[in-house]
N, C-alpha and C positions, 0 to 999 in steps of 0.2 A: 247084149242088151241088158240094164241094169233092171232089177223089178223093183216095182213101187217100195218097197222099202229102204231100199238100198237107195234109192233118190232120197228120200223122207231123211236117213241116217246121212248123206252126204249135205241136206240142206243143212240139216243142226249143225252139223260141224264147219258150214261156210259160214252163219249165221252168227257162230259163235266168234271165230279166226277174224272177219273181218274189221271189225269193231276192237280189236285190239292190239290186230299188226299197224303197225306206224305207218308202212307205206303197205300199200296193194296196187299192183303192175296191172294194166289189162293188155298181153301180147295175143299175136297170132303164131303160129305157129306151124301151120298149116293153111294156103289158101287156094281154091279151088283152081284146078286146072295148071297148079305148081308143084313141086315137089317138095315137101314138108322137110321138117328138122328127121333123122334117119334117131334109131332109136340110142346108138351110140350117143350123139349130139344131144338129147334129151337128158340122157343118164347122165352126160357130162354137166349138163346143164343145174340138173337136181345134185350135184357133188357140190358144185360150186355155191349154190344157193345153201346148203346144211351146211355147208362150213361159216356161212355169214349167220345163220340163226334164221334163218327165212325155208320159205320152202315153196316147189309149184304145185300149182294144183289146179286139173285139168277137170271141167265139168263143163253140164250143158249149157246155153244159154240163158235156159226156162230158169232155172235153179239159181243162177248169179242172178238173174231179173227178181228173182223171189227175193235173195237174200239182202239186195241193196234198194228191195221198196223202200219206203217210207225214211230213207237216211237222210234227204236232199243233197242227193250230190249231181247239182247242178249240171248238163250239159253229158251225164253218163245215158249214151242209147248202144244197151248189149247188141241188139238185134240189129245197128246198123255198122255191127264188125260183120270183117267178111272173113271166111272160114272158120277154123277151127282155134274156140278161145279158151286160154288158160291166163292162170292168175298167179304173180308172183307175191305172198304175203309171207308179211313178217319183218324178222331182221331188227339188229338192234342199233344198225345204225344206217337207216335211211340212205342215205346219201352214199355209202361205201357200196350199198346194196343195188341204188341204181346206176351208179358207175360201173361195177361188175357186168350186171345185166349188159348195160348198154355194150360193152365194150364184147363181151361174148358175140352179140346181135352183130359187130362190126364184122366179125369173124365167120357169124353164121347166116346167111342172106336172109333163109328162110322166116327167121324170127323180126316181126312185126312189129310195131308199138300204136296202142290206141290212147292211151293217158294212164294218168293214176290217182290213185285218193293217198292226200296225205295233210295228215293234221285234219281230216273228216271234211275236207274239200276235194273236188274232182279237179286235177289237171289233164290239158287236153294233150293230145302229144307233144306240144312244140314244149308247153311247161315243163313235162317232165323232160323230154331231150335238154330243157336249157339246165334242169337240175343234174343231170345226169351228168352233161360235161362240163359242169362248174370243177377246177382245180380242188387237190384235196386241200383238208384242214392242213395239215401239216404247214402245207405251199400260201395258204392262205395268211396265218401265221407270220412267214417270212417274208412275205411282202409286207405286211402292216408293221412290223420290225424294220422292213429296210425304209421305208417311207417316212418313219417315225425317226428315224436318225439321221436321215438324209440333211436337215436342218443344220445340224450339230456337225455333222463332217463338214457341211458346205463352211460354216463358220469358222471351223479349224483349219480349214486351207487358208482361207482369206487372210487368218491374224496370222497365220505363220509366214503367209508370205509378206505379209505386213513387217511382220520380224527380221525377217532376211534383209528386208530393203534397208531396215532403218541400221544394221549393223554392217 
């Protein structure tokens, strides 16, 4: 059991992180009457996340309720997660960050998803799942390049066979 101080030193530092990780995750992790992420799984968990620049971090309810008063983010109720909530913030590239997560989550049952704040709005789970399994930039990229030339090929078959017939 943490003593009031040590609550007080974990609010400032939620207080502080949240307001300027780009994305903040609300998972579960643990729910009642299931059997939780094992501590391997977790540790695995926090490898993955430091190597992206983000990090998790595991605190009460009261204290996340404290730290996201008065933000409006719309549609966040901590107390109607069920078990035990952790937050994934940080990361410097959003998106790479909730693909990661997500993709762990496939692998690990245990791990939950409630929504996320990003860009200083709350999505709900389905938001973030749609963000999470958006294609990366890379692939995103390469479609807008094949579609963008698509025009131009189509044109260059047609005169070339235009060509062919007339000789």
């Amino acid at each position: 059991m943490k003593s009031k101080a040590q609550k007080s030193e974990e609010l400032v530092k939620l207080k502080k992180k949240l307001p300027e990780s780009k994305l903040s995750v609300f998972t579960s992790f643990s729910k009642s009457g299931e059997k939780g992420l094992s501590v391997a799984q977790m540790t695995e968990l926090k490898r993955l996340l430091r190597s992206l620049g983000a990090e998790y971090f595991v605190t009460k309810k009261t204290l996340i309720d404290l730290a996201t008063k008065g933000k409006n983010y719309d549609g966040l109720d901590v107390y109607s997660m069920d078990g035990s909530v952790g937050m994934v913030l940080g990361g410097d590239d959003p998106y790479l960050v909730a693909k990661k997560v997500y993709e762990f989550s496939r692998k690990n049952q245990s791990l939950h998803f409630w929504g996320a704040v990003m860009d200083g709005k709350f999505l709900g789970k389905d938001g973030f799942l749609e963000i999470a399994k958006m294609p990366s930039k890379e692939v995103l990229i390469g479609r807008l390049l094949g579609m963008l030339t698509y025009p131009m090929r189509g044109l260059a078959v047609v005169l070339s066979e235009i060509a062919k017939q007339k000789s």
